[in-house]
N, C-alpha and C positions, 0 to 999 in steps of 0.2 A: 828385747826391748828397743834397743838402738836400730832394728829394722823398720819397728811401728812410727819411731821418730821422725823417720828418712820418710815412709808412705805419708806421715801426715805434712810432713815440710814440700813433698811432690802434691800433694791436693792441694794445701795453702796455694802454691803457686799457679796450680792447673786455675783454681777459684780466682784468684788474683788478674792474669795476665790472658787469658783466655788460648784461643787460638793464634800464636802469632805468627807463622811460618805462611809461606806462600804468599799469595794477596788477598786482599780484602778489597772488595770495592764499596764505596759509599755516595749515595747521593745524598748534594746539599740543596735542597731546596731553599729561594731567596727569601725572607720574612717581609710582608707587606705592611707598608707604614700606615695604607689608610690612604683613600681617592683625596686629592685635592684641587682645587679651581685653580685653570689654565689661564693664569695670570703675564706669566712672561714668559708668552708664545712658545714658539717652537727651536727645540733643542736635538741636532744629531749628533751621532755616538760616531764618532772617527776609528781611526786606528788605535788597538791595542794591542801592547807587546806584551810581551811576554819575559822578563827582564830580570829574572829570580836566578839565583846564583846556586848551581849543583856543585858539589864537593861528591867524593870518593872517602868515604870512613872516616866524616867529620866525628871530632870529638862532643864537638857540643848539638846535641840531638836537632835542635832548632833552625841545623841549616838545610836547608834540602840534599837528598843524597835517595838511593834506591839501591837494591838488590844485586848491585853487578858493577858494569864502571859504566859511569856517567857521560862517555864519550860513544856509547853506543845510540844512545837516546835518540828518538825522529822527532821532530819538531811535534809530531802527532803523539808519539809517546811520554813526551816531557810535558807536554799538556794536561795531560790525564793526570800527573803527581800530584797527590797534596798530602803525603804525610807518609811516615817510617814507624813497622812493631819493632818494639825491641822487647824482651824475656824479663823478666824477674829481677836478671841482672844489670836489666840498661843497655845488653849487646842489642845490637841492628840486628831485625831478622827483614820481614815480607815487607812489600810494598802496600801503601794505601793511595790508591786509585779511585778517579769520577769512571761511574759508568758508561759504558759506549756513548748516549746522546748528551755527557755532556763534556767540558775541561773548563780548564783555570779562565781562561778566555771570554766564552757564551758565559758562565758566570759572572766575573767582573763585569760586563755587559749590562747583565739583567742584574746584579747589584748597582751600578752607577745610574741604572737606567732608573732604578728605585728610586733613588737618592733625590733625582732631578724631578721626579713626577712628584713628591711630594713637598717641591717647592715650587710649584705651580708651571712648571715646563711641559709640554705636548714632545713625547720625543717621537723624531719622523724620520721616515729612510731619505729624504729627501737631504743630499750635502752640500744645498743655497740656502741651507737654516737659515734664519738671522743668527744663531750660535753653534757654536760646535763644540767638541771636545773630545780630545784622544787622551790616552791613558797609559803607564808606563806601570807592570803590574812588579811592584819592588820585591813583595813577600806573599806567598798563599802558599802556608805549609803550618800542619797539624802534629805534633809530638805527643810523647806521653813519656809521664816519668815515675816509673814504679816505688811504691811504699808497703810498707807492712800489712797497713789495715786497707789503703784505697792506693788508686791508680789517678797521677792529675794529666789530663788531655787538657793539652792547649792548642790552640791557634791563632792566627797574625794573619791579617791581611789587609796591605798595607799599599796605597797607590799614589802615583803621582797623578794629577788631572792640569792638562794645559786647556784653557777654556778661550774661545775668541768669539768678538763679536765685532761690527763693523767697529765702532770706538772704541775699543777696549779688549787687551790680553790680560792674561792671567794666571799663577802655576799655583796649585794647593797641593799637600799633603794628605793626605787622610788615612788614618792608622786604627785597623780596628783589631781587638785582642777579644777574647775566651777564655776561659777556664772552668772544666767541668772534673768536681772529683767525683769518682766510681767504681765500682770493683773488680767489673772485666774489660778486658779488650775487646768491648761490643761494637756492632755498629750507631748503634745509638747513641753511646756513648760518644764515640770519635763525631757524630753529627750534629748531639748537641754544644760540643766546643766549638765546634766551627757557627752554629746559630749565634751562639755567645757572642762572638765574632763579626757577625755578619750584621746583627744589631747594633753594637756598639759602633761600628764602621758607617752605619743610616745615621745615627746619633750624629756622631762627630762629622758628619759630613754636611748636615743642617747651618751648622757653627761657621764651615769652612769655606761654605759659596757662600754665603751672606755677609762672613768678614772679606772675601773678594769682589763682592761687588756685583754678584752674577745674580 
């Protein structure tokens, strides 16, 4: 009897937590707000960093950390991060990874690039915009925290924007959050938290150049 217990407590968890060993990789596709009139002209994307803070066996899931120590990472590899499996238990296992064509980076990009286009910005390669703006990427990291019945995947992505224009500087915030409960350690799963995310971030970022003045 107590072996049957032990097989169905190994399936709960198998059904639960999925695959979590090795990597996973996931693409996050940007969510489109909707075309809008190029009202106040042309806006280019400057410099973005990269500014997210990796740890070595943080305790609390939410900080970025990977499969090994953190002081290996290439600037091309620490791009690709956005998120840690952990088991049944909560332990760190595999890495969650953007696929080859994309990272944290070309995302924030074509998210900010969203944000602007649908408040009436033309965004151009051209850096004699009348406006500009770089980006300082604070947080873009995805977790998940195991339970009985569901699995909850979150994510944060969370930026600073400095904006200029001939008259006028400016530094906004914008903090976009997820949460997606589910049962396995899917890719869909870990993609729809990050969507969560990636729309609440368009939301609040509507709020955030318009209380700045841009």
């Amino acid at each position: 009897m107590k072996i049957y217990i032990l097989a169905a407590c190994a399936l709960l968890t198998a059904l639960q937590t999925g695959c979590v060993v090795g990597r996973r990789t996931v693409a996050l596709p940007v969510p489109s707000m909707g075309s809008a009139e190029v009202t106040k002209g042309d806006l280019y994307i400057g410099n973005i960093a990269d500014n997210r803070h990796f740890e070595n066996k943080p305790s609390d899931p939410s900080v970025p950390s990977i499969d090994g120590d953190v002081s290996t990472l290439t600037p091309a590899a620490r791009a690709s991060m956005i998120g840690r499996q952990r088991n049944a238990y909560g332990h760190a296992m595999g890495d969650v990874a953007l696929p080859g064509d994309q990272n944290v980076i070309e995302r924030t990009k074509a998210l900010v690039a969203e944000a602007f286009k649908h408040r009436g910005y033309k965004i151009v390669t051209d850096s004699s915009a009348s406006t500009s703006v770089t980006v300082s990427i604070d947080q873009f990291w995805g977790w998940f925290t195991p339970g009985f019945a569901s699995v909850s995947f979150e994510a944060r992505v969370y930026c600073t924007l400095t904006l200029k224009r001939p008259d006028k500087e400016g530094t906004i915030v914008i903090k976009g959050y997820g949460i997606n409960r589910g049962q396995i350690a899917s890719d869909e799963n870990w993609a729809l938290a990050y969507n969560r995310a990636f729309l609440d971030f368009l939301e609040k970022a509507r709020g955030e150049i318009d209380r700045a003045g841009f």
